[in-house]
N, C-alpha and C positions, 0 to 999 in steps of 0.2 A: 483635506486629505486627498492624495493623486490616487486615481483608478488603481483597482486590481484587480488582480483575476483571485477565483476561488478553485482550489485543488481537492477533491472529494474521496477522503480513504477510507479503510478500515483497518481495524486491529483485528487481529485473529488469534485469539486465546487458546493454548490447549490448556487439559487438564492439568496439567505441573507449572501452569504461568507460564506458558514461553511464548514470545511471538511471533508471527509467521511474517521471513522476511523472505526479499524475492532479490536475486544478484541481478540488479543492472548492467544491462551486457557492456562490454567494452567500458569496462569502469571496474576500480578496486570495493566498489561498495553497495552496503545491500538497503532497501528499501522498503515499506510496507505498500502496499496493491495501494494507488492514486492517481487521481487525473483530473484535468478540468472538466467542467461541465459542456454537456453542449446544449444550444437553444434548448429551452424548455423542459428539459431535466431538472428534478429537485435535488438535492442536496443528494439524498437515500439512493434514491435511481443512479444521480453519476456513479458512486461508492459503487450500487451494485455491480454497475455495466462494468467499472475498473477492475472489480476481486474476478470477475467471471472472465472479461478478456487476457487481464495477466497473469491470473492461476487459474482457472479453470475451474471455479469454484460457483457454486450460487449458493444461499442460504435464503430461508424465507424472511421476505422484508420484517416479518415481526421477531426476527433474531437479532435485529440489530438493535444497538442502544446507542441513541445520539448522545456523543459529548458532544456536539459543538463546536464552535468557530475557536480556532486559534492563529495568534501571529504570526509569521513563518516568516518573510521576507520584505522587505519593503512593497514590491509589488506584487506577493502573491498573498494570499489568505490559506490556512486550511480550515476544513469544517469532515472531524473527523467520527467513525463510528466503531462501535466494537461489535464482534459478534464469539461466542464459544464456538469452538471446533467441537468440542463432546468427544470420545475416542475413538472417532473415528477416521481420523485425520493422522495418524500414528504415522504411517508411511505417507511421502510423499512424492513420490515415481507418479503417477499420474497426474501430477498438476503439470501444465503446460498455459505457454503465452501463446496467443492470439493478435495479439497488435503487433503492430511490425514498422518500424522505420527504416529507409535507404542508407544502406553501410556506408560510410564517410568516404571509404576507401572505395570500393567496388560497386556503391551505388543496389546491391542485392538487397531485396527484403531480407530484416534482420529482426530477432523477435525483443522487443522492449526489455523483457525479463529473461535471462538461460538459466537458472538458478534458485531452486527452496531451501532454508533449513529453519528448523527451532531454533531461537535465542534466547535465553535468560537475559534480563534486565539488566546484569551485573557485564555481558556483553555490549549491550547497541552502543556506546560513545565507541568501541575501538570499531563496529560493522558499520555503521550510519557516516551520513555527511552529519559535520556538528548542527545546525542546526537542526535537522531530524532527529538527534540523539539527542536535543535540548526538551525538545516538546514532547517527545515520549517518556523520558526523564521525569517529568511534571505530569504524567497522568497515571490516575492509579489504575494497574491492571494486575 
């Protein structure tokens, strides 16, 4: 098997089942909060530094519930987690990205994610890249 990298997310449940996806910027499509690890990070740690830099979110590490490693790409891996929102995440005007990659175009900091909304299930294949609406597809939430 060739190396791969592992991508470390989370699911973000409200109370009616929906999940918290994030609009990647300069892109038709939406995302749930992930990223590689860096040195020395576990699985949980990357997850959480991801939810907390691209929404603005933290939850306590014992909210989360590991699913576990899944296929993704040839060279990547995910190793994802779930946590409840509870109702208190109703509104989401306050979530904001923290990371930031240089615009293709203008070379300015640009933030990873511009974009929150709720999704029902019956949405992610038409919001997600296919294969992200494969593997969420496959997990019960």
């Amino acid at each position: 098997m060739g190396k791969f990298s592992v991508s470390c997310g989370t699911l973000v449940v409200n109370p009616r089942g929906e999940l918290l996806l994030c609009h990647v910027t300069d892109t038709p499509k939406w995302d749930i909060p992930k990223g590689l690890r860096d040195p020395g990070e576990t699985e949980l740690e990357a997850a959480m530094r991801e939810l907390r830099e691209e929404a603005g979110l933290e939850f306590a590490a014992g909210a989360f519930r590991d699913l576990g490693p899944f296929d993704y790409r040839r060279d990547k891996r995910l190793h994802l987690f779930m946590v409840e929102s509870g109702p208190g995440l109703d509104s989401l005007e306050r979530l904001h990205c923290t990371s930031f990659f240089p615009h293709h175009a203008t070379g300015a900091p640009t933030p990873e994610m511009d974009g929150y909304r709720w999704a029902a299930r019956k949405d992610l294949r038409a919001l997600c890249w296919p294969r992200m609406g494969e593997v969420l597809m496959g997990i019960a939430w």
